[in-house]
Structure formats: C-alpha cells, structure tokens
C-alpha positions as CSV (number, residue, x, y, z in Angstrom):
1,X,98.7,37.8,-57.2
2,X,97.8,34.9,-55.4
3,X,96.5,34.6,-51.8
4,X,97.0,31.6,-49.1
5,X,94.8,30.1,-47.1
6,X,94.4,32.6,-43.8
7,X,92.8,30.4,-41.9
8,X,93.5,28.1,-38.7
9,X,97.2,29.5,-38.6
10,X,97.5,29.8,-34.5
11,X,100.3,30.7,-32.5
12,X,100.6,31.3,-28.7
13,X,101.1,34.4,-26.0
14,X,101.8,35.6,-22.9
15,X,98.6,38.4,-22.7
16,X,99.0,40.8,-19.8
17,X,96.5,42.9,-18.4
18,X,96.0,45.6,-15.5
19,X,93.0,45.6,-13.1
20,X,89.8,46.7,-12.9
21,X,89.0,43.5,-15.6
22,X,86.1,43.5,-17.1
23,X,85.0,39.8,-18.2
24,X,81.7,38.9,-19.4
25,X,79.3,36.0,-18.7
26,X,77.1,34.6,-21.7
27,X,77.9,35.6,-25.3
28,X,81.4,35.1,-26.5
29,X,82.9,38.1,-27.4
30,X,85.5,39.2,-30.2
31,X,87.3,42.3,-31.0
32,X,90.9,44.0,-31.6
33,X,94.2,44.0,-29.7
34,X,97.0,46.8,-29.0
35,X,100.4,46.2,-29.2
36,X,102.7,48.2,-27.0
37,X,106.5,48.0,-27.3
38,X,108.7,50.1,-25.0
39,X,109.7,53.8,-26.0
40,X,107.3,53.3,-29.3
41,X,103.7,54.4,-30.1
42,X,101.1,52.3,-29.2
43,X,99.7,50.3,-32.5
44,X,96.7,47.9,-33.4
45,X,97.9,44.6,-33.8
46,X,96.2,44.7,-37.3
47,X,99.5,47.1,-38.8
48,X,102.2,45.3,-36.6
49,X,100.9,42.5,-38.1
50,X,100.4,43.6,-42.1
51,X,104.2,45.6,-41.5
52,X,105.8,41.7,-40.6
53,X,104.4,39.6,-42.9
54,X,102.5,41.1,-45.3
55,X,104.6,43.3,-48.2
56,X,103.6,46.8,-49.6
57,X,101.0,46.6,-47.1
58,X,101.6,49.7,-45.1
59,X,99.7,52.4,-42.8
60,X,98.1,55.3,-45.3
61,X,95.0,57.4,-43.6
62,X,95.9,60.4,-45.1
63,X,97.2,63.4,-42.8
64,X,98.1,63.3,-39.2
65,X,96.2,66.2,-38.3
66,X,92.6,63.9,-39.5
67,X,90.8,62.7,-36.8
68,X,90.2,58.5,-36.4
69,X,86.2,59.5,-38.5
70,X,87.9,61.3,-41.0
71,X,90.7,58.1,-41.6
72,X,87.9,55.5,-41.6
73,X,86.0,57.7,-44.4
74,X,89.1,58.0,-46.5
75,X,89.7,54.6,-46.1
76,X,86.6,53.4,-47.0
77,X,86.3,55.6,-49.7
78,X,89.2,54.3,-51.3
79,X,87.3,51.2,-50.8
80,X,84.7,52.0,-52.1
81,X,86.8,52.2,-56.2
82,X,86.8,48.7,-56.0
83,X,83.8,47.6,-54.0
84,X,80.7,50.6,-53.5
85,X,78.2,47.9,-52.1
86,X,80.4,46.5,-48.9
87,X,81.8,50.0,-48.5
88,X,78.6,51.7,-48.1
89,X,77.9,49.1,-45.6
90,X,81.1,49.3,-43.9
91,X,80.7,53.1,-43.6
92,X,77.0,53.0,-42.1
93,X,78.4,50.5,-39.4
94,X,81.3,53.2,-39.0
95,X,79.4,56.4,-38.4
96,X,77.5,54.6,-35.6
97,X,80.3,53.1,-34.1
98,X,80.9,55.2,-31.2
99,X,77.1,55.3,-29.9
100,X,77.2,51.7,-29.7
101,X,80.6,52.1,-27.4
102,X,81.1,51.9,-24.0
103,X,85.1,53.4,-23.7
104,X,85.8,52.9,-19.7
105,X,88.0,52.9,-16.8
106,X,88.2,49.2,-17.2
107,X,91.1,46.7,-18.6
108,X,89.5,43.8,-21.0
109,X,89.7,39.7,-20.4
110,X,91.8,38.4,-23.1
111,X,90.1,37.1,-25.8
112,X,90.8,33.4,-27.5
113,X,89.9,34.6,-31.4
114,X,92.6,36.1,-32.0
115,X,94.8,33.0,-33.7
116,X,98.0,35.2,-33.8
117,X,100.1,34.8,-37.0
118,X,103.4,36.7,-35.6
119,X,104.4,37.7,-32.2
120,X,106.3,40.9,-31.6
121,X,109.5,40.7,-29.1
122,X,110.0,42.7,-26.1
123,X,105.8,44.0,-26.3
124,X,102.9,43.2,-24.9
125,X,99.4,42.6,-26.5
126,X,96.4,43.7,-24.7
127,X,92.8,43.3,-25.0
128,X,91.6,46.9,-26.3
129,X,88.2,46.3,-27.6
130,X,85.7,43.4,-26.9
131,X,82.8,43.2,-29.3
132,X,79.9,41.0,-28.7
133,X,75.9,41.1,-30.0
134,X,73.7,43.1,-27.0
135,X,71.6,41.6,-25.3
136,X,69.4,43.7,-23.6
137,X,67.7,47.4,-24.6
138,X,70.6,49.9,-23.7
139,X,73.4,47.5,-24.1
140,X,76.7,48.8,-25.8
141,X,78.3,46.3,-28.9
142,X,82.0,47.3,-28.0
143,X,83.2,47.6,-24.8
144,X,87.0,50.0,-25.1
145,X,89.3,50.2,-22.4
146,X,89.9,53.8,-22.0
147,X,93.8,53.4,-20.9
148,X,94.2,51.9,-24.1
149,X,92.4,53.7,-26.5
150,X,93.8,56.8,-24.8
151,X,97.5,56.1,-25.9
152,X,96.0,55.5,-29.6
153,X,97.0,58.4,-32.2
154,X,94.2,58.3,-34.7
155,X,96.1,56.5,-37.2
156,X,95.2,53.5,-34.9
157,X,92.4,54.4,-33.8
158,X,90.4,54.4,-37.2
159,X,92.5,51.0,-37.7
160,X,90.3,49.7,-34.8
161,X,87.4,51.1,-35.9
162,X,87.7,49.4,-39.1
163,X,88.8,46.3,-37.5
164,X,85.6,46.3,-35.5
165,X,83.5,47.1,-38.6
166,X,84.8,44.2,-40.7
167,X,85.0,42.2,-38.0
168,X,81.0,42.3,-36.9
169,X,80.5,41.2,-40.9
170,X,82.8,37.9,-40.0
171,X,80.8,37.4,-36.8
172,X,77.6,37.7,-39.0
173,X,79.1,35.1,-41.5
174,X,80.0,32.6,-38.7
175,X,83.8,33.3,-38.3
176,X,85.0,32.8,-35.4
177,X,88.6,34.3,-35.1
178,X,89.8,37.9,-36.4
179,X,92.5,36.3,-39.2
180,X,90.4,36.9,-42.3
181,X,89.1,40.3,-40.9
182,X,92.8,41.5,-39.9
183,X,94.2,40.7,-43.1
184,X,91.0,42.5,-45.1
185,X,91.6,45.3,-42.9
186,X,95.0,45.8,-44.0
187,X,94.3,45.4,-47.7
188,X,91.2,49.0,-46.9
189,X,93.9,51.1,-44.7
190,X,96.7,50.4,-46.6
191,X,95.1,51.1,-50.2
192,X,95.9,48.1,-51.4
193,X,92.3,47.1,-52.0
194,X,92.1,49.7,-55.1
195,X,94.5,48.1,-57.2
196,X,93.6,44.6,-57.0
197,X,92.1,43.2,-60.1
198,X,88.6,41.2,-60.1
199,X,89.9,37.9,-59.7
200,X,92.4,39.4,-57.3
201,X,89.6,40.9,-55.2
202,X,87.7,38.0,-55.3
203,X,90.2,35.5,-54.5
204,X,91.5,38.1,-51.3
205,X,87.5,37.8,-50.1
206,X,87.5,33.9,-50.6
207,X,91.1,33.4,-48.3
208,X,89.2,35.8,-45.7
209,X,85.9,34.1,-45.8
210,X,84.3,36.5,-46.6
211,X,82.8,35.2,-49.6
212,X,81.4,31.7,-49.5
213,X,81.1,30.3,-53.0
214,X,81.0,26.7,-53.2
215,X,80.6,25.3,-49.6
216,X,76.8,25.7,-49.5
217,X,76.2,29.3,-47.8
218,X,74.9,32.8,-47.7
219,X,77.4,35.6,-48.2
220,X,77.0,39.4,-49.3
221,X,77.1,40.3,-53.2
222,X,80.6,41.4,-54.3
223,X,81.1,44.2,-56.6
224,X,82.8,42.8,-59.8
225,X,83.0,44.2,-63.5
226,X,80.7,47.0,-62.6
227,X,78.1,44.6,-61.3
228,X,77.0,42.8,-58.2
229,X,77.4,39.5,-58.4
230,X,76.7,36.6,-56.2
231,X,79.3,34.9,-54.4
232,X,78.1,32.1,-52.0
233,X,76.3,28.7,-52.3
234,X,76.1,28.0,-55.7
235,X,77.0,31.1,-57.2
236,X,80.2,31.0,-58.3
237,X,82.0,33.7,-60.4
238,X,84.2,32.7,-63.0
239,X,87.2,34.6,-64.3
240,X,89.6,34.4,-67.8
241,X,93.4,33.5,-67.6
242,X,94.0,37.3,-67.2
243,X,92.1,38.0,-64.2
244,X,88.7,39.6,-66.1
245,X,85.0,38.5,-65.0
246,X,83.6,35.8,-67.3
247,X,80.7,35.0,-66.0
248,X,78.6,35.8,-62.7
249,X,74.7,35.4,-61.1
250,X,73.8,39.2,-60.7
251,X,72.8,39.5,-56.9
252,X,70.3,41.7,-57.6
253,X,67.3,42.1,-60.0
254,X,66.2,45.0,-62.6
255,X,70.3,46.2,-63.1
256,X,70.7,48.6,-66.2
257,X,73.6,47.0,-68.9
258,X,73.8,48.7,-71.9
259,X,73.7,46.9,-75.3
260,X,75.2,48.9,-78.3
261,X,73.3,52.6,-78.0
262,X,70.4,51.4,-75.7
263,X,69.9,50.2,-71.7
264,X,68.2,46.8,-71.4
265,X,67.2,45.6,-67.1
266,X,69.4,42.5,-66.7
267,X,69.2,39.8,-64.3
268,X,70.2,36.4,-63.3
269,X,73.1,34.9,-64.9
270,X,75.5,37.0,-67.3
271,X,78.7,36.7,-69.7
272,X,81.2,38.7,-70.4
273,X,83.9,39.2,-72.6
274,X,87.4,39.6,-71.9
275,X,87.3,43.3,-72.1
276,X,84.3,43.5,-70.0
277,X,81.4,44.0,-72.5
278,X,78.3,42.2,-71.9
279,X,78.1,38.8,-73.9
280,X,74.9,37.4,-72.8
281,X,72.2,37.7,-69.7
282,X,69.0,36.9,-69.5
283,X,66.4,40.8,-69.6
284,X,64.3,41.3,-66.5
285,X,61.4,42.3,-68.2
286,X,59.3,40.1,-70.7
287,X,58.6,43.5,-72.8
288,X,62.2,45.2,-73.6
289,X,61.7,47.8,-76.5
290,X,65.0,47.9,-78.8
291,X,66.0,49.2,-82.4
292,X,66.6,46.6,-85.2
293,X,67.9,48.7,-87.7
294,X,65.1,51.3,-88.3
295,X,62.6,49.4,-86.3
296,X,61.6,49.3,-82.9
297,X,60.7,45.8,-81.6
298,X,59.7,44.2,-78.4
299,X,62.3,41.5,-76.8
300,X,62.1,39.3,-73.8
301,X,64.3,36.2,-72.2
302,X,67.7,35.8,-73.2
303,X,69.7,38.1,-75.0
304,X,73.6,37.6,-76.7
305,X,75.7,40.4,-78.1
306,X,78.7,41.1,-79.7
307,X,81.8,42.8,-78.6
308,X,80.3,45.8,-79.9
309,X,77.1,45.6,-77.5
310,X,74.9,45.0,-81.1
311,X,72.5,42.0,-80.4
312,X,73.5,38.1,-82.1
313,X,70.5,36.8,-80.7
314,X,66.9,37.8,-79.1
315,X,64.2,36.9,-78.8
316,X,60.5,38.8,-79.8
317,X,58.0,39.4,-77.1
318,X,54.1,39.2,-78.0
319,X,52.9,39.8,-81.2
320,X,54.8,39.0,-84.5
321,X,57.3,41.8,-85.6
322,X,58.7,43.1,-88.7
323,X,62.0,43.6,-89.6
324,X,63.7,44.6,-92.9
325,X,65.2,42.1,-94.8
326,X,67.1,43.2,-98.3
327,X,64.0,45.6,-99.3
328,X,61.4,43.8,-97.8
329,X,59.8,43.0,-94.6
330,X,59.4,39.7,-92.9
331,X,57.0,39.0,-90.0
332,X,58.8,37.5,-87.5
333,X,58.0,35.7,-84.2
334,X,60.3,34.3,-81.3
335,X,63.9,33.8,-81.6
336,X,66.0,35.7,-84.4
337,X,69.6,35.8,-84.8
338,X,72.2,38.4,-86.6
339,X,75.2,38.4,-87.8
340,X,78.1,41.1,-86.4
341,X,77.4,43.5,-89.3
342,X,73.9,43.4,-88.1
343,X,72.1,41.6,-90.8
344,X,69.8,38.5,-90.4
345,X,70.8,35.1,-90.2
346,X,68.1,32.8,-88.7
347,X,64.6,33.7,-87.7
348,X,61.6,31.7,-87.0
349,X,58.6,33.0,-89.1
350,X,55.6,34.4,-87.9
351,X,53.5,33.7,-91.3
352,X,54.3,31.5,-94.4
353,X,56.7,33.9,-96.4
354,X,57.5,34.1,-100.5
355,X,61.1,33.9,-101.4
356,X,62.7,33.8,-104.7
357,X,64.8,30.7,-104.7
358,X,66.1,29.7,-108.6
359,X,64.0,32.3,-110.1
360,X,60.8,30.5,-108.3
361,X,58.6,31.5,-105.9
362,X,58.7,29.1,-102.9
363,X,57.1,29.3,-99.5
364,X,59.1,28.9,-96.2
365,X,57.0,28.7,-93.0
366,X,58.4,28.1,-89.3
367,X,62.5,28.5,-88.8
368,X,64.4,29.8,-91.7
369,X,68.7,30.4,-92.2
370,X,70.2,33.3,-94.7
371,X,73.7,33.2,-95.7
372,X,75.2,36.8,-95.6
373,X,74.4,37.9,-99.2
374,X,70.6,37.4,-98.3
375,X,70.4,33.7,-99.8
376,X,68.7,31.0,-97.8
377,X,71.0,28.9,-96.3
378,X,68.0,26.6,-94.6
379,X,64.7,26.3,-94.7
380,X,61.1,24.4,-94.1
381,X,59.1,24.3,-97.5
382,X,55.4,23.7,-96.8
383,X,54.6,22.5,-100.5
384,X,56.0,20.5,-103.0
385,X,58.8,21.9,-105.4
386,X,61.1,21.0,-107.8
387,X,64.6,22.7,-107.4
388,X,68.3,22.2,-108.9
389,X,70.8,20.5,-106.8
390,X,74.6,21.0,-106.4
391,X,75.2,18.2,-109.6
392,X,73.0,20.5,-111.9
393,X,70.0,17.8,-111.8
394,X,66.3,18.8,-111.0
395,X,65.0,16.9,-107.8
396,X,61.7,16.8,-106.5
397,X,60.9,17.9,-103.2
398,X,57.6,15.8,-102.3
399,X,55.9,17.8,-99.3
400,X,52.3,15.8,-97.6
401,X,49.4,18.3,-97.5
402,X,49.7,19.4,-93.8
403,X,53.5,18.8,-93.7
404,X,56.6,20.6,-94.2
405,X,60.3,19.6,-95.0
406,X,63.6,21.0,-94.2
407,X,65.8,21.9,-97.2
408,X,69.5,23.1,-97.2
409,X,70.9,25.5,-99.9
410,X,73.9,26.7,-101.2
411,X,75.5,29.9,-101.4
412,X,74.1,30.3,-105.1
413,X,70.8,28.7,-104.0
414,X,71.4,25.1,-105.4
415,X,70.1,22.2,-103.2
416,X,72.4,20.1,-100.4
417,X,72.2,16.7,-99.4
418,X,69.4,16.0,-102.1
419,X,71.2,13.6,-105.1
C-alpha cells in the first residue's frame, strides 16, 4: 500500500453561514467542518470526504445506540493495536475534550485551513468547530456552534472529537491546514489503522506529517515492531522489501527485549530481523548479568544475536570472566563472539592461556579465533615456537622478548601463510 503526498492539494468554496458570528481577533484558529446536504443527515466533512476519495475507508464506531465518548474510546482503542503510545495520548486529550468546550448559540467565521480535496454538490459546508491555543485563565480551546453540533448523530460527533484531538497534535507540529489530520482521522474511525503493516503505518504518518524524519525536526515516537522508535530529525526507520522494521533509534531509554531465555534494557539504536527478532542494540546498562552456557557473566555495550535471540557477540563488563571451552575454562575479558550452536569462536584473553597446538604446549595472550571443532583458527603467540606448516615443513616462529605475533592455523592445526 502506498500513500501520496497529502499535502498542498487546495480547492475552493462557497461557505455559508447564519448569524450571530463569532470571529476572533489574535490567534488563528483551526478546527472541523459539517457538511449538510438536503433531506440527508448532517456529516463531518472528515467521512464525506474519506467515502469520495478514499476506498474501504468507511464510518465503523460500533453501535448506534453508543454515545460520541463511547465511539472515540472504541476508536481509539482499535488504535491503540497498532500504535499504544499516540493512542493513549489521543485518549487523554479526548476525555477532556468537552471541559475545554465552549458549545453556543453562535455560528463560526469560516476558517482558511481547510485546503478542501472534494467538494460535495447541492450542500453546504459550515464552520462547526474553531480550535485555537487559550490565552487567558478560563479560556475554552474549542469554540462549537450549538446549531450544528445539535443536528450531529454521535457517529459524527466522536468523528469531530477525533478530528479535534488529532488535529491539536498537527497544530503542535507546525501544520497549518487539517489535510494530514483528516485523512489520519479516517484511517482511526474507519479501522483501517489496525491492519496496516509497519512500513504501511509509517509511511501513512510520513504523507500526514505527522512524523518528521529527515527534514530536521522534533516529532512524537511511533510505535513499530513492538517498540518506540524515533521518527524525526535524524532518526530515520528503515524497513525490508516486505514491509518489516529493520532498523530504528528507540525513543526511549531502559526498554526490556528479550534475548534467547533472558530480558536485557535496550537502548539507542537496534536491528532486527525480517521476522522481527532482535539482531543487535546497544544494553542500557554497563552491568547486564546473562547465562553463557552454565555460567553467569556480566555484559555491557553492544550486543548481536541470532535468529534464535542466543548472543553472536558481547561484550564482558568489569572483571575478567570464565567461560567453558571444550572441558576447560578460559578467563576472558572484553569482546567474545559465538557461533549459532553457541560455541566460542573469538575472544580476547584476559590472561596468557596454554593450548595444545601439534601436541605442544603454546601460549596465546590478547585476541584469539577457534574453528568449530575447538582448534585455533588465529592467534597471538607471546614466545618463540617452532610449528608445522601446510607443506609439512617445520618453521620457526621468532617472537622479541616483550612482543607477540599473530599466527593463522588450519583446520588440523598446521600453520598458514608461513612457507
């Protein structure tokens, strides 16, 4: 599903209106519209709207017999499947909607931020709601005229409340016409907004505005993958072919993944794979207690798993720690990486260790590389030895007190690159 740009499409019309009009000096204001054709039920431009150019995205609030609260919850509940963070918010701004409204005995000055998109024949739009920031104690945020909202059913009237509601998070973001918040609207009352994918959600917030990624501002998190994820400025989400998160900033700190059988706190940037396990991130606290194999080790910094949630790489925290290695234990220090079956692959040693390499003892110190069957694959030597290489001849590995050298080995422990 793709989404067009929603932005700067304008049209033009005629706007009638019935006196007493209430117009407004100082602070522009914005708010919702009411369409009223002859012999038909009064309707928030929002669904006339969504019914004529938008498909499958129709009116569903549940019951008639629900009042407008009731609708909005529903809606937003529905909402909340795909996006819990801004549909809490959405909600809070809900429930206090009609203590910051003023519903009078007044008609409404047209409002310019409308930016229609398609014009119904034979009706007339009318100013129903006008939304602007108070500005002195006791002030009311929207201002309803009572004829109108009085020929509402409360279909339309939680329509308009959740027009308002979205709309005052655009106003907050800089917008400064209702397009984005209209269309977004009709995404939450229709239902629609549960069955969109990740990269179908985000790209729906990104044609509203209402994510900002890329063009150098603030916007809310948005709820992606389980996670909430940045998505303005720099923070960028990227997705696979197939619509799955790939990779994301979390937006906020300390968040819970798990990682094979235990929880590690997350934060900053993370990877995913393409069936939505956790590939890398970076732990949020320098002293992350996990099991490698039997033992239980202290991690910090980055982490990277495998599909599986076991760890590939980590790295130990503080002292030196020991892990098994094919009956024996190795002190090890800083990064260490495993292969999928869980055995060790690279480590960087925490003292110099005794391995039997062609039935000698030799000592490795600093970064070391296994092969899966336990052999060393790479390694520094810290004195001098004399090994077999790959043509069968002996070669002398010379080592200056103080020094060390990097030696490569076969699978059957014969020496690389060394003729």
């Amino acid at each position: 599903m793709k989404f067009k740009n929603l932005v700067g499409i304008a049209g033009s019309i005629l706007i009638t209106t019935v006196c007493p009009l209430l117009a407004f000096a100082g602070t522009e204001g914005h708010g919702g519209e009411v369409v009223i054709c002859p012999g038909q039920q009064a309707l928030m431009y929002d669904v006339y709207e969504a019914t004529a150019i938008r498909e499958g995205l129709h009116l569903d609030l549940g019951p008639a017999n629900l009042s407008a609260a009731q609708k909005v919850k529903l809606a937003l509940s529905r909402y909340a499947q795909r996006d819990p963070v801004r549909a809490a918010r959405f909600q809070v701004k809900a429930d206090a909607f009609l203590s910051e409204a003023k519903i009078g005995d007044f008609d409404l000055e047209p409002l310019t931020d409308a930016n229609h998109i398609a014009l119904p024949p034979h009706c007339t739009i009318s100013q129903l709601i006008d939304q602007r920031e108070p500005e002195l104690p006791g002030d009311k945020r929207y201002f309803i005229s009572q004829r109108l909202w009085n020929q509402l059913n409360s279909d339309q009237m939680a329509v308009a409340i959740l027009h308002e509601i979205i709309y005052r998070l655009a106003i907050d973001m800089g917008q400064t016409d209702s397009v984005g918040s209209r269309a977004l609207n009709s995404y939450i009352f229709s239902g629609k907004i549960t069955s969109l994918s990740d990269k179908e959600y985000y790209d729906l917030l990104k044609a509203t505005r209402f994510v900002t990624c890329g063009i150098g501002a603030s916007s809310l998190a948005i709820y992606l993958q389980g996670y909430s994820v940045g998505a303005g400025g720099a923070f960028c989400p990227d997705f696979y072919d197939d619509g799955h998160l790939k990779s994301a900033d979390l937006a906020v700190d300390n968040v819970i993944a798990r990682a094979g059988s235990v929880d590690i706190p997350i934060h900053g940037s993370v990877t995913f794979y393409n069936d939505g396990h956790l590939a890398s991130a970076e732990l949020a606290s320098d002293n992350v207690m996990v099991k490698v194999g039997s033992i239980d080790i202290p991690i910090r910094g980055a982490v990277t798993l495998y599909d599986d949630g076991s760890f590939a790489s980590l790295f130990i925290s503080g002292s030196p720690a020991k892990i098994e290695f094919h009956g024996r234990m190795l002190d090890l220090t800083e990064g260490v990486t495993f292969d999928e079956q869980g055995n060790l692959t690279s480590a960087d040693l925490a003292t110099l260790t005794t391995l039997v390499v062609q039935n000698q003892n030799v000592a490795f110190g600093s970064w070391i590389e296994f092969y899966p069957n336990g052999s060393v694959k790479s390694g520094r030597i810290f004195a001098t030895q004399r090994l077999r290489n790959t043509q069968g001849r002996l070669v002398t590995i010379k080592v200056s007190p103080g020094d060390d050298e990097l030696v490569k080995f076969d699978q059957n422990g014969l020496v690389l690159d060394r003729p």
